[in-house]
N, C-alpha and C positions, 0 to 999 in steps of 0.2 A: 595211792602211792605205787600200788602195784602196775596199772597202767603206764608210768612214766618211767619203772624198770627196763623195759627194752629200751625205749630211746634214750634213754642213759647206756646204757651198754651199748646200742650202736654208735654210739657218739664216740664213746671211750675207744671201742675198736677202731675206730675212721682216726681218731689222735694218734694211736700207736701205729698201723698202717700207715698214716704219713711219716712217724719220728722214724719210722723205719726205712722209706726209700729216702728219705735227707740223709740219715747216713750211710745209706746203701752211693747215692753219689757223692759223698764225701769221700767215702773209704777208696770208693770203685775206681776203674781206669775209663781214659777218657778215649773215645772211639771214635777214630779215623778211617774213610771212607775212599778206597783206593778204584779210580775208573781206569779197567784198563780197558779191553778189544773182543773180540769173537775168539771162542775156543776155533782151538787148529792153528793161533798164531803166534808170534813170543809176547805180545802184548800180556796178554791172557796168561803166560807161565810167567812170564818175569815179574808182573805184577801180584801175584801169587806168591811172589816169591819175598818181597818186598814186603806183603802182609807179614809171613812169617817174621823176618827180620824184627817185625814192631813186636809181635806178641811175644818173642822170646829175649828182647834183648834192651827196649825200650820201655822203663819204668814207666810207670803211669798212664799206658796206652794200649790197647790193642785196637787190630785192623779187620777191616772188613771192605772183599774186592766185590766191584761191581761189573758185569760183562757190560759192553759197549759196541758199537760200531766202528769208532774207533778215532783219530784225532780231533776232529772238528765237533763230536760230539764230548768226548773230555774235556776240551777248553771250555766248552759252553758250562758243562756242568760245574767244570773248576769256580769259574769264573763267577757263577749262580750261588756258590754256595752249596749245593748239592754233593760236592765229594770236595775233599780235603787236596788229593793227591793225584797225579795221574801222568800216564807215558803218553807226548804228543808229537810229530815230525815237525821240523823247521820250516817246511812250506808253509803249511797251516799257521804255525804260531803268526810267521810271518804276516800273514792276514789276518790274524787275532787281532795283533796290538796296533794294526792298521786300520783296523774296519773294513778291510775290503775281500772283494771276490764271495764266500759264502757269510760273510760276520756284517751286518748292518752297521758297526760303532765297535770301537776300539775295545779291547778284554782287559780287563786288569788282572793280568799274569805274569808270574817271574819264573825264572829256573832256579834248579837248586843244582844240576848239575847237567852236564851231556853226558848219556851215558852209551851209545851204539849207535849205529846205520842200520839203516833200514837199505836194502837192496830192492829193484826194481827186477820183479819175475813173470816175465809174459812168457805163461806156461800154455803150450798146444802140443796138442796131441799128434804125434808123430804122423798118424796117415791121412793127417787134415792137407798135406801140402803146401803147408806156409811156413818159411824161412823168414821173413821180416814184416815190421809192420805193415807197409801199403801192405801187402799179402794177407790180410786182415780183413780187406772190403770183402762184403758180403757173406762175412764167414759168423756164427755164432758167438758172442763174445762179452764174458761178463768184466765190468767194470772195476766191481768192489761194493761193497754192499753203500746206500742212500747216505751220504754227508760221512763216508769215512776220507783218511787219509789217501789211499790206493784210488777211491776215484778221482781224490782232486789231479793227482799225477798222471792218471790215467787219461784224463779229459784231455792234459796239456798234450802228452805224447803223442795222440791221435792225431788233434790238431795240427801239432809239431809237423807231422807224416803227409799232410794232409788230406786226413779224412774228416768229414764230419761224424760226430760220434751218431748222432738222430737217424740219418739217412746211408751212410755209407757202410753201417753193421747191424745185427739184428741184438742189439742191446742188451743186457741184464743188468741185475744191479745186486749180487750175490757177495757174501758174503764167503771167507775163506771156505769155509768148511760144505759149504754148500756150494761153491764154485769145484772143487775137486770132486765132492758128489755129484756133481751134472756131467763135469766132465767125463769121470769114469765111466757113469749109465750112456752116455750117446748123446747128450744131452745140449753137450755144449762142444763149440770148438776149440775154443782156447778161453783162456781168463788172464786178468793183469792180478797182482797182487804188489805190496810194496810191505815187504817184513825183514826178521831178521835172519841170517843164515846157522844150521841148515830152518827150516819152517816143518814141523812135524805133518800138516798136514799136504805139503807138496812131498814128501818124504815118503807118506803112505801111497798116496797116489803114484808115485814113479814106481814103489817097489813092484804093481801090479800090472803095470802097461807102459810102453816108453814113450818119453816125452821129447819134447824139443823143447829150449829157454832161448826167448831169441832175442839180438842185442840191440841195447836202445843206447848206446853210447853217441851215435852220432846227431841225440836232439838233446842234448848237454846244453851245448851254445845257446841255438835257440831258447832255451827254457831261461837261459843266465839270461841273457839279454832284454827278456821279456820280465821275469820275474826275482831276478838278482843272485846271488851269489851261494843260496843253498842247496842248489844241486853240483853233484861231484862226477866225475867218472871213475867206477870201481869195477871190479870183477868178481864174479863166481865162480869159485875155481871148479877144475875138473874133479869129480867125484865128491861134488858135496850133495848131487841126490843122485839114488842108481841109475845108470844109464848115462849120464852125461857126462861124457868123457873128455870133453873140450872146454876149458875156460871160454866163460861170455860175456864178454865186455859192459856193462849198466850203469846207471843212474844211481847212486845213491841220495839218501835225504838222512841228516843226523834227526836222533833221539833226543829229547829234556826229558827232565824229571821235575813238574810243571807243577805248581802250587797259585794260589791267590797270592795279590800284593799285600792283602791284609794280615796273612801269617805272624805270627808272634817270630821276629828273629832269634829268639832264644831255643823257639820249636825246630824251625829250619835249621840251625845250627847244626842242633843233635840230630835231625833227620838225615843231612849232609854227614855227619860223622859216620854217622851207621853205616851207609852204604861200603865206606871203604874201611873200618874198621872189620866188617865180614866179608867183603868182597870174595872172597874163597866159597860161601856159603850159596852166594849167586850163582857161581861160577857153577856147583852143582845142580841148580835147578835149572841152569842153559846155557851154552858155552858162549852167549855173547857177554856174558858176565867179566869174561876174557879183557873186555875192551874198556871197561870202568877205570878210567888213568887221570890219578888226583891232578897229573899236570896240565893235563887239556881237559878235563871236566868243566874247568868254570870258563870256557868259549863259549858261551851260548848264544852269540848275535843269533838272531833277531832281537832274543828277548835281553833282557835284563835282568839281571844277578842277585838271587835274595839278597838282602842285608845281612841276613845270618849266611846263610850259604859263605856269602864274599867275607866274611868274619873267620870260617873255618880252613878257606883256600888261604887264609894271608897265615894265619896262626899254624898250619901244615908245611906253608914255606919255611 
């Protein structure tokens, strides 16, 4: 009898052990996976920011953010199952739900809302002697880090210029925050970036050395023509990083707030609500937070409009 005493008792423990995490996920909240981008970009705070939101205001849920490369790699994951949530640019989507350019087959992804532009920043260093892109050939030049949103822009603009990106520059594929560290060290000459204004880490980098931002407005057309109607012509105004004193004409690409088709529209609903019932909350952790406007939110062509989402835009009107 005495023999069979333990394994009665580890039995007994392994029953209680399990009655314990069944109601540990009963009781518990259910944990939502947010992909945003590379620290140094708003990706990476807004998405941050956005966690918050859930663990403090969304019953039955908390968040958890995951760093990223950055669009192309979000939709994948969106799309996979691997994160619930994520900030992606309309170029990309665009090829998402197409299957083309970096996506082999169509994504099944919706939006929940537009929430910002991303502005186009081809940032060089001032004593590189380059004023515009041709002026680019042969100079050092990072792209944006492997299958983010900034290289896909970055490829077209070149192109656009006509350079080829392989032969006509000495290539990188850097990431925000590594792209302003190279440049800083000597490293680099310039870099493209495509984020929101101002971008903390082109922010840190201007405060230390002066830069030049130079304007891509005149390959707008071109890009429409070629790849349809998601790109804009915007401006960076003068002094939104030290030193640049002149507004610079660019590119912009809008922002989603980019989930699976499969979402429960009751999730998306209150996801959607959230956003603009704290919008002020945003607004602190990044001033693009500014731009969250229930009335043009649910524009998201390319993609397609949750069902809950488009539930909460009609019941707001």
């Amino acid at each position: 009898m005495r023999r069979w005493a333990p394994r009665i008792a580890f039995a007994l423990a392994a029953v209680l052990l399990l009655a314990g995490c069944d109601q540990a996920r009963g009781g518990g909240s259910r944990r939502l996976s947010i992909s945003t981008g590379a620290e140094g970009g708003v990706y990476f705070v807004y998405g941050g920011g956005l966690a918050t939101l859930i663990d403090e205001h969304l019953k039955g849920y908390e968040a958890a953010t995951e760093v990223s490369t950055g669009s192309l790699e979000n939709l994948n994951r969106v799309a996979s199952g691997h994160s619930d949530l994520t900030l992606a640019l309309a170029d990309a989507a665009s090829d998402a739900v197409r299957g083309t350019g970096s996506f082999e087959r169509p994504l099944p992804v919706q939006a929940l809302a537009r929430l910002y532009a991303n502005y186009t920043q081809v940032v060089v260093d001032a004593g590189a002697g380059v004023r515009t892109v041709p002026d680019l050939k042969g100079k050092r030049v990072s792209l944006g880090a492997a299958n983010s949103g900034t290289e896909v822009i970055a490829l077209r603009i070149l192109q656009a210029a006509g350079l080829d990106p392989d032969k006509d520059i000495r290539r990188e594929r850097l990431g925000i925050a590594e792209s302003a560290k190279a440049l800083k060290d000597g490293a680099l000459d310039a870099f493209f970036w495509s984020g929101g204004l101002p971008t903390s880490a082109v922010s840190k980098l201007a405060a230390s050395r002066r830069l030049v931002l130079l304007p891509t407005d005149e390959y707008v057309q071109p890009l429409q023509q070629r790849y349809g109607q998601v790109y804009s012509v915007s401006t960076i105004r003068a002094g939104t990083y030290p030193g640049v004193e002149q507004d610079v004409p660019t590119i912009s690409v809008e922002n989603f707030l980019v989930v699976n088709r499969s979402m429960a529209p009751e999730l998306a609903e209150r996801l959607t609500g959230l956003l603009f019932a704290h919008k002020d909350e945003l607004v602190r952790v990044h001033p693009e937070g500014r731009n969250l406007d229930v009335a043009h939110a649910q524009e998201v062509a390319p993609l397609e409009l949750q069902p809950g989402a488009q539930r909460y835009y009609q019941e707001a009107r």
